[in-house]
N, C-alpha and C positions, 0 to 999 in steps of 0.2 A: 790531403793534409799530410803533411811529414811526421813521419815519428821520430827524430833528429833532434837530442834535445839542446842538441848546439844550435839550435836556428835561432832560439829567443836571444841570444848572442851576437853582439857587431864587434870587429878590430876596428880602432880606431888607435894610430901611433903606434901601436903594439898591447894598447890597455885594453881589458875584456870591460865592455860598455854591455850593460842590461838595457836592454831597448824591451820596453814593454806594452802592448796595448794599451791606451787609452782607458781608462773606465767607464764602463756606459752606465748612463745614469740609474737608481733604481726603482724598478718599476713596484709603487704598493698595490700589491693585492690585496683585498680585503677578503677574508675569509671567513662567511657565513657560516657556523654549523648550526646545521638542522637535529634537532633529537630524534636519528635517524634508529629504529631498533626492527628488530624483525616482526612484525604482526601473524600471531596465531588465530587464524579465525577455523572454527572448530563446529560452530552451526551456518545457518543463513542469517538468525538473528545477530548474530557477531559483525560477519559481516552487514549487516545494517546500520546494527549503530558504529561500527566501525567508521561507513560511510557519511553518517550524519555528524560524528563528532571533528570529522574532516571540514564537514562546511562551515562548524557554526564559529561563533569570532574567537578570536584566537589570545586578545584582551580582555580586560576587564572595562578597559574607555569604551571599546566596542559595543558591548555587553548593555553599557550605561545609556552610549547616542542614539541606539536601536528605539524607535519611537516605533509601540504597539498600532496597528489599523484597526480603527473601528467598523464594527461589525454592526453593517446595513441594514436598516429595512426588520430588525428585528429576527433575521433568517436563522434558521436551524441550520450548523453546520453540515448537515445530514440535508437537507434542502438541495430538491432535483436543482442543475444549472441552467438558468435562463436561456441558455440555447437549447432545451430539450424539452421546456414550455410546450410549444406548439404540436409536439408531436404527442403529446397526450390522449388526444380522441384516438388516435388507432392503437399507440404502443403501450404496457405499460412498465413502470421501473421498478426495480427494488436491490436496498443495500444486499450482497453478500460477503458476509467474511473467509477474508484472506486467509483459509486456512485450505490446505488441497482438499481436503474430507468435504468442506463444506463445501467446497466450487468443482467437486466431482459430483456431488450429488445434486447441485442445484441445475449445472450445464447438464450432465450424461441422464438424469435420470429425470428431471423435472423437464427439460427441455430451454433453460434461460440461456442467453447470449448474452457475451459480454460487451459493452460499449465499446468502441472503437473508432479511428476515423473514416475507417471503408466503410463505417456503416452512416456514420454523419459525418462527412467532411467539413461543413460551418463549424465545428469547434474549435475553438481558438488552442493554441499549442497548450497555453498555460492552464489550459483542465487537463491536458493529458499528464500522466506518469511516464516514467520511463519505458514502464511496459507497454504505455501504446491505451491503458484503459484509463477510465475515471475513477482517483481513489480519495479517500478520507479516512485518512488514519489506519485501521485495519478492515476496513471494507473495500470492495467495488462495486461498480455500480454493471448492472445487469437489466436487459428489456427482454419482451415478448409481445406478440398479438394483446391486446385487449381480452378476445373472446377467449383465448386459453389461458388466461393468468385469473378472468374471472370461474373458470369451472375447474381451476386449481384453489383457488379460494374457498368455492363453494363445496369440494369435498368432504371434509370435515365434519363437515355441519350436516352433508346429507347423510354420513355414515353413524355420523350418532343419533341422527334423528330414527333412521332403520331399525338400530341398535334396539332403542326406547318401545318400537312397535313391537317389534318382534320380542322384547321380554313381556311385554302387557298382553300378545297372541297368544304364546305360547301354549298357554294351557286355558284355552279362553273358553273350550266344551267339556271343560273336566270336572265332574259334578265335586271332586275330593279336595279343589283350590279356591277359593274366599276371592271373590274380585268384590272390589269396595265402589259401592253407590251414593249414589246422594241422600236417597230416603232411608229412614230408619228402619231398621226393622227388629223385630223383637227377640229375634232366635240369636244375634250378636249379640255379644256380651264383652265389651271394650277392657280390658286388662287396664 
């Protein structure tokens, strides 16, 4: 390209003639703006709902045609999923919440694993989360053996039963402690 700013210039007879390009047509652009600003996300829950107020509708019509699913069969939304039915005789399940304290202490110290698809492949995508597990709201769902989640269960109960014995042993040959009978007897004297 010349930089010659005699070129847009013709002689013609001796007359300076403007000889000018053509005008090309205009093209419209239409320009969307987005209310683009910077996002400060400052926890994890920020970014959460950051991410959910991304997906939900962005109208009010939206908002309005959204037609509610009814909820089948009467189910808890807390209710194991139908692909994990049949594996009840060996395994069994339970909610834990989404909180690292409590899925450190339920995984590293209790022994529970978390759902996944390497562990069932038949579940369908739409039960998994992002993370690859099964969630509901702020839980996950978590399995183990049957026999160890039942003598996790049953600790409890045996340690306070212990408990109960060993206060009522304690001083069970100690002529200077009142253990209580069924029969009366005359040297008590009830307050």
């Amino acid at each position: 390209m010349s930089t010659n700013p005699f070129d847009k210039f013709s002689k013609k007879n001796g007359d300076v003639v403007v000889v000018a390009p053509e005008p090309q047509p205009v093209k419209k652009i239409e320009v969307v703006q987005e209310d683009v600003r910077p996002t400060v996300l400052l926890s994890e829950i920020d970014a959460h709902i950051h991410e959910r107020m991304k997906a939900q509708p962005k109208t009010l019509e939206e908002v309005d045609i959204k037609v509610e699913p009814k909820r089948g069969d009467g189910k808890h939304r807390l209710s194991l999923p139908d692909e994990l039915v049949p594996y009840l005789t060996r395994y069994a399940f339970r909610w834990i919440f989404k909180s690292s304290r409590a899925l450190d202490e339920a995984c590293n110290v209790r022994g529970w694993v978390l759902v996944n698809r390497s562990h069932f492949p038949e579940l369908p995508s739409y039960r998994l989360s992002v993370n690859g597990g099964v969630e509901r709201g702020d839980n996950i769902l978590a399995f183990m053996p049957k026999a160890k989640a039942e003598a996790l269960r049953a600790a409890p109960g045996i340690r306070s039963k212990e408990m109960v014995t060993s206060t009522f042993e304690k001083h069970k040959d100690n002529p200077d402690f009142y253990k209580p009978t069924d029969s009366e007897d005359e040297r008590v004297i009830m307050i």
